[in-house]
Every structure is written in C-alpha cells, then in structure tokens.
C-alpha positions in Angstrom: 79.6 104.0 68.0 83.2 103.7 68.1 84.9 100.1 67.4 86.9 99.4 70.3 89.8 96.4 70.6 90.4 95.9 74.3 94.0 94.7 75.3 94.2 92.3 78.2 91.6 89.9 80.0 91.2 89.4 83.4 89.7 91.6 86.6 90.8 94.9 85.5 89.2 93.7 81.8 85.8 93.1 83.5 85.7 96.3 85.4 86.9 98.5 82.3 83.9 96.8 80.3 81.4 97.6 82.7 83.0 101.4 83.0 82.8 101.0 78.5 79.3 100.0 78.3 78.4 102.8 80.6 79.3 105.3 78.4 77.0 104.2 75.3 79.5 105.5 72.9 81.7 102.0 72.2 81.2 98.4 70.3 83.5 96.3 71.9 84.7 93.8 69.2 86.4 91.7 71.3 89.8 90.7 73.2 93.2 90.4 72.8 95.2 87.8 74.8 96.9 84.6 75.3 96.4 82.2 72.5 95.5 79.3 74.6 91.9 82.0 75.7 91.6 82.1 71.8 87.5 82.0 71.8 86.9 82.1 75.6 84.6 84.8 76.8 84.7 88.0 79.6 80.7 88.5 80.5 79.7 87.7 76.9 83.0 89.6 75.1 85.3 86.9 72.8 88.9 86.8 72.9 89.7 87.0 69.5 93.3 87.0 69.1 96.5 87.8 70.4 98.8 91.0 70.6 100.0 89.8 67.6 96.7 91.1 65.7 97.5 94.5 67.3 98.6 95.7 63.5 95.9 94.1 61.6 93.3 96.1 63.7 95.3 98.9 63.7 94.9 99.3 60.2 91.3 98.3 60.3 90.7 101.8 62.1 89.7 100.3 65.6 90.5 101.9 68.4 92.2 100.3 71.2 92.3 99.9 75.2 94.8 98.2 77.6 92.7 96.4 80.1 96.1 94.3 81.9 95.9 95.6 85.4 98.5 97.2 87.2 99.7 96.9 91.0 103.2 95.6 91.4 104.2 96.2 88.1 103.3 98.2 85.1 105.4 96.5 82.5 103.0 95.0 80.6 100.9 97.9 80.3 103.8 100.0 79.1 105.2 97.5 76.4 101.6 97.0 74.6 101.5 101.1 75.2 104.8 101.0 73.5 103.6 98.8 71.0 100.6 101.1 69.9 102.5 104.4 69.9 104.9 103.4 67.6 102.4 102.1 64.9 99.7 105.0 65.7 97.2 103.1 67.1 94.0 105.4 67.7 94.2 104.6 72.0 90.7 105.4 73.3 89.9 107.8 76.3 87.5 106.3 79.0 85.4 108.5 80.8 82.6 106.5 83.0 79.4 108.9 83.1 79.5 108.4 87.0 82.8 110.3 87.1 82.8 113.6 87.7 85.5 115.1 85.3 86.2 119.2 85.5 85.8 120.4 81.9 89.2 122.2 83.0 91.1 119.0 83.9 93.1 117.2 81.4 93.0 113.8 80.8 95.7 111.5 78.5 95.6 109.2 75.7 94.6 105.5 76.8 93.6 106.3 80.1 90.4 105.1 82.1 88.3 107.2 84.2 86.5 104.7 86.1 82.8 105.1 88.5 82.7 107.5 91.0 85.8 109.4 90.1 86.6 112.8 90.8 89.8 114.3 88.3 88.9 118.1 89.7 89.4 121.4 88.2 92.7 122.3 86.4 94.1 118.2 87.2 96.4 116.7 84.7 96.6 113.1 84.3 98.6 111.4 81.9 98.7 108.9 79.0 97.6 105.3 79.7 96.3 105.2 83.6 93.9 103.9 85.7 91.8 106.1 87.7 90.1 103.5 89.8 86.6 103.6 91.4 85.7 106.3 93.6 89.7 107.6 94.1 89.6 111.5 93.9 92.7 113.6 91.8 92.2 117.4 93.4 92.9 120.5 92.0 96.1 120.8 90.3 97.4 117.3 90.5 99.9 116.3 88.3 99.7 112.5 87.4 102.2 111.2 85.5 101.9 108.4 82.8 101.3 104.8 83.6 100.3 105.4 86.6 97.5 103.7 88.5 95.5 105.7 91.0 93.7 102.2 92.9 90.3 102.6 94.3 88.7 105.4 96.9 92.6 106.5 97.3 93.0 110.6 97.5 95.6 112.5 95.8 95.4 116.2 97.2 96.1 120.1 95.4 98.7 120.5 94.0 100.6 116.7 94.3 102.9 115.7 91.6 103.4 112.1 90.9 105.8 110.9 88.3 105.4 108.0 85.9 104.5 104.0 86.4 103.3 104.8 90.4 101.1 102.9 92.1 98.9 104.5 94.8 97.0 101.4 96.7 93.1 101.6 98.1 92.1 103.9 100.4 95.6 105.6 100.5 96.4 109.3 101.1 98.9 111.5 99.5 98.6 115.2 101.6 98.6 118.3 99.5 101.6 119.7 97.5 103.2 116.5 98.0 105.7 115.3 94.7 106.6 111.3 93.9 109.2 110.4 91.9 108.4 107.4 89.3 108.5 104.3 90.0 106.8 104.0 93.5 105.1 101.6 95.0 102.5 103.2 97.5 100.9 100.3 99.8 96.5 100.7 100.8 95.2 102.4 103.1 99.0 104.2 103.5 99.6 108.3 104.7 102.2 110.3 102.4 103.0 113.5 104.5 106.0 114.2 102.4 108.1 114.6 99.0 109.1 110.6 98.2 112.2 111.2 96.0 113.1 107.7 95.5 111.9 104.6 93.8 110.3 102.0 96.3 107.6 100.5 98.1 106.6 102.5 100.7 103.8 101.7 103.4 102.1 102.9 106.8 100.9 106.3 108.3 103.1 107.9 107.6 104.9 105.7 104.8 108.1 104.2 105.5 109.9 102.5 102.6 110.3 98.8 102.9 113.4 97.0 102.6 112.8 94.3 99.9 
C-alpha cells in the first residue's frame, strides 16, 4: 500500500477518495488544508495539517495528491503543483478500476482518472488533471496540463487542448479540433472549431462571452 497525502478538502476531495479507495493500492493518511479544519474529517479522513507540512511529508516518502477542484480557475491547483515540483514531491497517478484506460495512452504525473472514464488508445493527457466521471478522451487527444476534463464531456480524435482548460459537463469538442490554454468551455456547450484565444466560451456552437 502506498502512503498517500491528499492536498485540498472539499467536493472534488470526497470524489477523488472514493475513486482512491477503489483502487486498493493507497493508505490515505490524511489532509492537507486550512488551519482552522485542523482535525475535522472528509467521510472518516483527518485534516492533519496545512500546505505548510507539504516538506515534512515530502521527506517522509509519502506521496501526494491535489484534491482542490477546478472550474473557474486552476490557480490553486497549479501553485501547490508548483510547490511539489520544485521540492520532488513523489505526485501520485489515479487510475479508478472502472476506467477504461488503453495500455497505449499516456497518462501524467498527479492526474486523476476518475469512474467511468474512457482515455482511449494512443491519448496523451498531461500532468496534474482531472478526468471526471464518465467524460471520454478519444484516440489521439492531446490534453494538456492542468486541465480539467468535467464529467460525461467528449473530447474527439485527434483534439488538442492546451494547458489550465476547462471543458464543462456534458460538453463536446468535434474531432481534430485544437484549444489554446486558458479556456473556459461552459456544460453541455458544442466546439466545431480551432478556439485560438483565451476565454469563456459557451452554446452550440460556442461563442465567447464578453466578461
């Protein structure tokens, strides 16, 4: 069993637990958040401490997991990313056992695989995302890092999407299709074509909103 640190309480921290227990191959020592949560528990997890124990774990040899959630903005995720890289944390890989992930797809350092997934054959996805329940990554996707795939959306062969994107439930990006980073892409939206700049971006087909 691996010793696992989990980074962030919350929603996203419940579902990610669920998804971890799942897989039979972590012990969950506990939390990392706000000070003031310092002994409050997520379905039976402690928070133990803040992000300032990040290093003290580190060197006890414990892996780690960022369980903020991400929808309007991935800064949070990216700093305590940040934060890990530079002191080579050991950043676990999530894979639930009700995903289906091709043994030719890639998957990055950090990121989440959650149930019902689909990351199919020859699909790269990158360091520290969220592949949310039941979305499906095609053949030859490219996803870039950060970036947070939200649940049952599709992301057709051969789309590239850049880094710190947001795809919202039930959303569809058509195949061959390329993001920039950066991009904001509302539920149950359409994306027809190439998005080269940074935005929000909703409707079938997407228009970008003014805000």
């Amino acid at each position: 069993m691996h010793k696992l640190i989990l980074i962030g309480g919350g929603g996203h921290c419940r579902a990610c637990i669920d998804v971890i227990e799942a897989t039979g191959k972590y012990e969950i020592l506990g939390i990392l958040d706000r000070e003031e949560l310092i002994d409050t528990e997520i379905i039976g997890y402690k928070i133990i401490g803040t992000d300032a124990d990040i290093i003290k774990y580190i060197d006890q040899g414990y892996q780690f997991l960022i369980t903020v959630g991400q929808i309007k903005s991935v800064e949070v995720r990216e700093k305590i990313f940040n934060i890990l890289i530079l002191n080579e944390a050991n950043l676990a890989t999530i894979i639930s056992p009700r995903a289906y992930v091709s043994k030719h797809a890639q998957i990055g350092f950090g990121t989440i695989i959650m149930h019902n997934a689909i990351v199919n054959a020859n699909a790269n996805v990158g360091d520290n995302c969220i592949i949310n329940t039941g979305c499906n990554i095609e053949h030859d996707a490219r996803i870039g890092n950060q970036t947070h795939i939200s649940t049952s959306a599709i992301i057709n062969g051969d789309v590239v999407i850049g880094n710190r994107v947001f795809i919202g439930s039930n959303s569809t990006v058509s195949s061959q299709v390329k993001l920039a980073g950066d991009i904001i892409v509302g539920a149950g939206s359409v994306v027809v074509k190439d998005i080269c700049e940074s935005g929000t971006y909703v409707g079938n087909p997407v228009q970008k909103l003014n805000v």
